[in-house]
Residue frames relative to the residue before (quaternion, step in Angstrom):
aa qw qx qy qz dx dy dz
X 1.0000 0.0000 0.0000 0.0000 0.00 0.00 0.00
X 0.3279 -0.7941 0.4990 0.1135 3.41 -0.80 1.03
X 0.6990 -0.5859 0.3807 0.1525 3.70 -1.09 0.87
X 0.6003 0.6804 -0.3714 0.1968 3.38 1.04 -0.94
X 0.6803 -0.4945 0.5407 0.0166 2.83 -1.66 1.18
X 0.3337 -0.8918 0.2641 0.1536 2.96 -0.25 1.81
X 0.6490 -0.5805 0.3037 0.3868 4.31 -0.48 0.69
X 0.1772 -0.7475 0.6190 0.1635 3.71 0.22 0.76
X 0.5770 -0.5356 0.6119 0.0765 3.26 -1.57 1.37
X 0.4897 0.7526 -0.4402 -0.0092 3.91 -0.79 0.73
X 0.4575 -0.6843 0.4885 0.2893 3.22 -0.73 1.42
X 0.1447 -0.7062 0.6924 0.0298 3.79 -1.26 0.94
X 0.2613 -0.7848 0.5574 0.0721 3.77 -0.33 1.55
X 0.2236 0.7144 -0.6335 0.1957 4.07 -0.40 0.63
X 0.0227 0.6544 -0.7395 0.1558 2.90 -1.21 1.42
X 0.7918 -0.0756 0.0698 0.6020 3.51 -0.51 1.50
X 0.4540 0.6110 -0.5501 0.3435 4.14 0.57 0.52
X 0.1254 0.6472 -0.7361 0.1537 4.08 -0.01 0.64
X 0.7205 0.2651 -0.4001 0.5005 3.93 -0.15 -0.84
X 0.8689 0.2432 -0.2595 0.3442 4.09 0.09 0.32
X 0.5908 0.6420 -0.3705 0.3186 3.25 1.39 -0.47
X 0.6578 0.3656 -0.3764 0.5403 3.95 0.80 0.25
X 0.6057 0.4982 -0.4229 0.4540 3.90 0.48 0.31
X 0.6037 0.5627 -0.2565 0.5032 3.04 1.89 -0.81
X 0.5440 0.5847 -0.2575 0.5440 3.86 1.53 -0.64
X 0.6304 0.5500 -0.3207 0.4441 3.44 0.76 -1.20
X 0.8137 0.3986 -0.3130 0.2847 2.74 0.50 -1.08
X 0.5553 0.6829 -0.2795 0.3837 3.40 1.47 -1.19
X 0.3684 0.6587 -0.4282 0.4970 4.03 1.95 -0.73
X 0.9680 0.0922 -0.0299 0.2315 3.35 0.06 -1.01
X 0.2666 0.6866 -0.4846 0.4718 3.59 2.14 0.75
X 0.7427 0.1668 -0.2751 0.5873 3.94 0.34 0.11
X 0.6550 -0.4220 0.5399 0.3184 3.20 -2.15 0.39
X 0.6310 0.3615 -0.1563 0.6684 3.93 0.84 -1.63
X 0.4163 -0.5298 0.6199 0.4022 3.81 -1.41 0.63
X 0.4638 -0.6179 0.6294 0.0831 3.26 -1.51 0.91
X 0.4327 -0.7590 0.4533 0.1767 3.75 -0.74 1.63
X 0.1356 -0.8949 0.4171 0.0832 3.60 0.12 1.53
X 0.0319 -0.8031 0.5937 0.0386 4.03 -0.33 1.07
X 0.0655 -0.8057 0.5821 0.0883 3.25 -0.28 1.35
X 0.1969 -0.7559 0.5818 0.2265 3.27 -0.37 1.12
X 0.0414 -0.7857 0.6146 0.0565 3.64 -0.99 0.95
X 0.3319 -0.7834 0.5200 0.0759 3.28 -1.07 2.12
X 0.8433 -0.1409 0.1942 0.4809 3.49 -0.67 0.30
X 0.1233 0.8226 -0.5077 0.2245 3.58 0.69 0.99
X 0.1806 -0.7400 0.6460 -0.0505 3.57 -0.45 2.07
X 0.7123 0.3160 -0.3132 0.5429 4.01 0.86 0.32
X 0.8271 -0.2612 0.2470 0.4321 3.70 -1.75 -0.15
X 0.4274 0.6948 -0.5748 0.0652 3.59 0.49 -0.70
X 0.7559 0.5225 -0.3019 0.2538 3.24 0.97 -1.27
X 0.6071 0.5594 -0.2562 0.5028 3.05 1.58 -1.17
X 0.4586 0.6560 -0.4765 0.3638 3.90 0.62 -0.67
X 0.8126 0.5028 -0.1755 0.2368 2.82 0.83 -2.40
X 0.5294 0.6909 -0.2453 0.4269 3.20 1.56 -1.34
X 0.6131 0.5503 -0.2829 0.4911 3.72 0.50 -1.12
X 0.7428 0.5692 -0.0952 0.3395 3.15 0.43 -1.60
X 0.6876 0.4478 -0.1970 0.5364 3.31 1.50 -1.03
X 0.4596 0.7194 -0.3749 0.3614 3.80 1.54 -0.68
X 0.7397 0.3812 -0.0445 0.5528 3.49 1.35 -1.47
X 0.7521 0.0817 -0.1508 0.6364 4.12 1.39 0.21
X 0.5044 -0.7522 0.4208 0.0525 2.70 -0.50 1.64
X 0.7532 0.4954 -0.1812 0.3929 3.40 1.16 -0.85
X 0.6404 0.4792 -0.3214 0.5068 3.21 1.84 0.12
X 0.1665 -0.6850 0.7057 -0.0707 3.65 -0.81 1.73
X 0.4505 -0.5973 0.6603 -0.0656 2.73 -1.93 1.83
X 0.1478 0.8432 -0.5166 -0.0174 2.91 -0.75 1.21
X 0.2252 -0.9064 0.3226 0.1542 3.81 -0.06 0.83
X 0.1010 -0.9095 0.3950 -0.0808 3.49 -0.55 0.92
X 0.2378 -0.9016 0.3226 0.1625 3.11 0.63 1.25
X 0.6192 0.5797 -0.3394 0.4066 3.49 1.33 -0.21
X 0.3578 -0.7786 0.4505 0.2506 3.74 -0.05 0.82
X 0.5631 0.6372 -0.3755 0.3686 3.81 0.62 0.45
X 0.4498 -0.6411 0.5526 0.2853 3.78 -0.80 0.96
X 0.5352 0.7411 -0.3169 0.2530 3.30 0.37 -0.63
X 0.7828 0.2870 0.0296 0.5514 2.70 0.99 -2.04
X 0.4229 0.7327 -0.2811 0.4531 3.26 1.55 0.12
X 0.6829 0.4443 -0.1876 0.5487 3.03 0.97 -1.52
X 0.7493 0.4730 -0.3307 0.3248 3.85 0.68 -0.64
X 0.6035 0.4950 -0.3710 0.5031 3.01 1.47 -1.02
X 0.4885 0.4300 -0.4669 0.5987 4.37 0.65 0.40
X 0.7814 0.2188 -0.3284 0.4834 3.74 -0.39 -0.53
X 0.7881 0.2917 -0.3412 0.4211 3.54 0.10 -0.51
X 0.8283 0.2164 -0.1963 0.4781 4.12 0.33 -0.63
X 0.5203 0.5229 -0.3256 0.5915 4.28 1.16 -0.51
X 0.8618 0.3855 -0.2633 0.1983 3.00 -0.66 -1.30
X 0.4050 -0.7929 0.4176 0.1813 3.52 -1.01 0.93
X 0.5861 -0.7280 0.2634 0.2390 3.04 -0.46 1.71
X 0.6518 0.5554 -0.1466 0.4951 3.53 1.26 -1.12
X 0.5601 0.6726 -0.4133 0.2510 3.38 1.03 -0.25
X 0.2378 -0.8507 0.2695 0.3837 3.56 -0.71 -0.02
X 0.5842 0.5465 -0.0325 0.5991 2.84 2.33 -0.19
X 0.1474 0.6757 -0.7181 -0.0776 4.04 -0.46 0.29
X 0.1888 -0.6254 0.7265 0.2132 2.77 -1.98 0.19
X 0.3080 -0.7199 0.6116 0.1128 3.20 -1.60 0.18
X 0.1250 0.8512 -0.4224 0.2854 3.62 -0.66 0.87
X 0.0934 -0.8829 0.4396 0.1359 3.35 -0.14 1.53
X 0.6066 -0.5774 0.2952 0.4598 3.85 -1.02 0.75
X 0.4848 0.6357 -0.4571 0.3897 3.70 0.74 0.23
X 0.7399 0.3398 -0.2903 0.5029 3.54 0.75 -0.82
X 0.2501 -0.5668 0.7799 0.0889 3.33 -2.04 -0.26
X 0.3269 -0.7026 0.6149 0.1462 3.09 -0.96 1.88
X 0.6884 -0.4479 0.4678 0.3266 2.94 -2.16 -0.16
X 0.3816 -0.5884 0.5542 0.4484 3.74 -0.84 -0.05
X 0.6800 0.5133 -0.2774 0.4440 3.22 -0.97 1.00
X 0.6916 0.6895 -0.1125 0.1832 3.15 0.78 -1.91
X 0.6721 0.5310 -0.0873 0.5087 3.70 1.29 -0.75
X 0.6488 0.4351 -0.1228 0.6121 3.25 2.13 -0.58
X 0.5090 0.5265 -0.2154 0.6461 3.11 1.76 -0.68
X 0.7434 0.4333 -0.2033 0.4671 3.68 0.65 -0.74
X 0.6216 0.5117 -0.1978 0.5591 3.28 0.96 -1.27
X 0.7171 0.4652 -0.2468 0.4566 3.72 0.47 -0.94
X 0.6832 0.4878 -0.2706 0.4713 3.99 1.37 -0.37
X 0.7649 0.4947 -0.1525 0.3832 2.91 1.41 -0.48
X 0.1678 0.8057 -0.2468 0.5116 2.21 2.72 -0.05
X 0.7334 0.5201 -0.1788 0.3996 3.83 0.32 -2.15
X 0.8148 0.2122 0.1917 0.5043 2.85 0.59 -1.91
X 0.3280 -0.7577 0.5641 -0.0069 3.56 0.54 2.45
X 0.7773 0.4161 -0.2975 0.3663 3.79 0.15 -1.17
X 0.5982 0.6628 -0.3920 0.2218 3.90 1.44 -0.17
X 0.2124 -0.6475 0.6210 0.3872 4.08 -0.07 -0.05
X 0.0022 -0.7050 0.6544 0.2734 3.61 -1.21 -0.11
């Protein structure tokens, strides 16, 4: 039986992010130990994001497109917590396509929240 470290669940916000949304993946490859199940939730995207993502997902399996025609974080964020998001998980993250996590950082994060059940992060 093998040890592995369970797949952290993250929602990737991008609205109109082609000039950042794959540096923002890269990075997410290597913010856990286990790749980390990327759902980019793309709002109303009037540039490449979507296509970027698609490519991108051809070569990591763990990154799912998701398209949303409504341009509105909001409704973004629900359509991840309420129809995306594994139920079984014990962890989401959250994370717009603009940034770039730390290496490490989700395991580091996941692993405090681990200590300390009553923290939100």
């Amino acid at each position: 039986m093998t040890n592995r470290q369970p797949s952290w669940p993250v929602a990737v916000f991008a609205h109109n992010e082609a000039r950042n949304i794959i540096a923002c993946l890269d990075s997410l490859q290597s913010a856990a130990a286990t790749p980390c199940e990327c759902h980019v939730l793309a709002n109303a995207c009037a540039d490449e994001t979507e296509a970027l993502v698609r490519e991108y997902s051809a070569s990591h399996p763990n990154v799912h497109l998701v398209s949303i025609a409504l341009g509105d974080k909001a409704n973004a964020w629900n359509v991840f917590v309420h129809e995306v998001a594994p139920r079984n998980a014990m962890h989401y993250f959250f994370i717009d396509g603009d940034v770039r996590a730390a290496p490490g950082s989700l395991d580091a994060m996941a692993q405090a929240l681990a200590h300390h059940p009553q923290a939100n992060g």
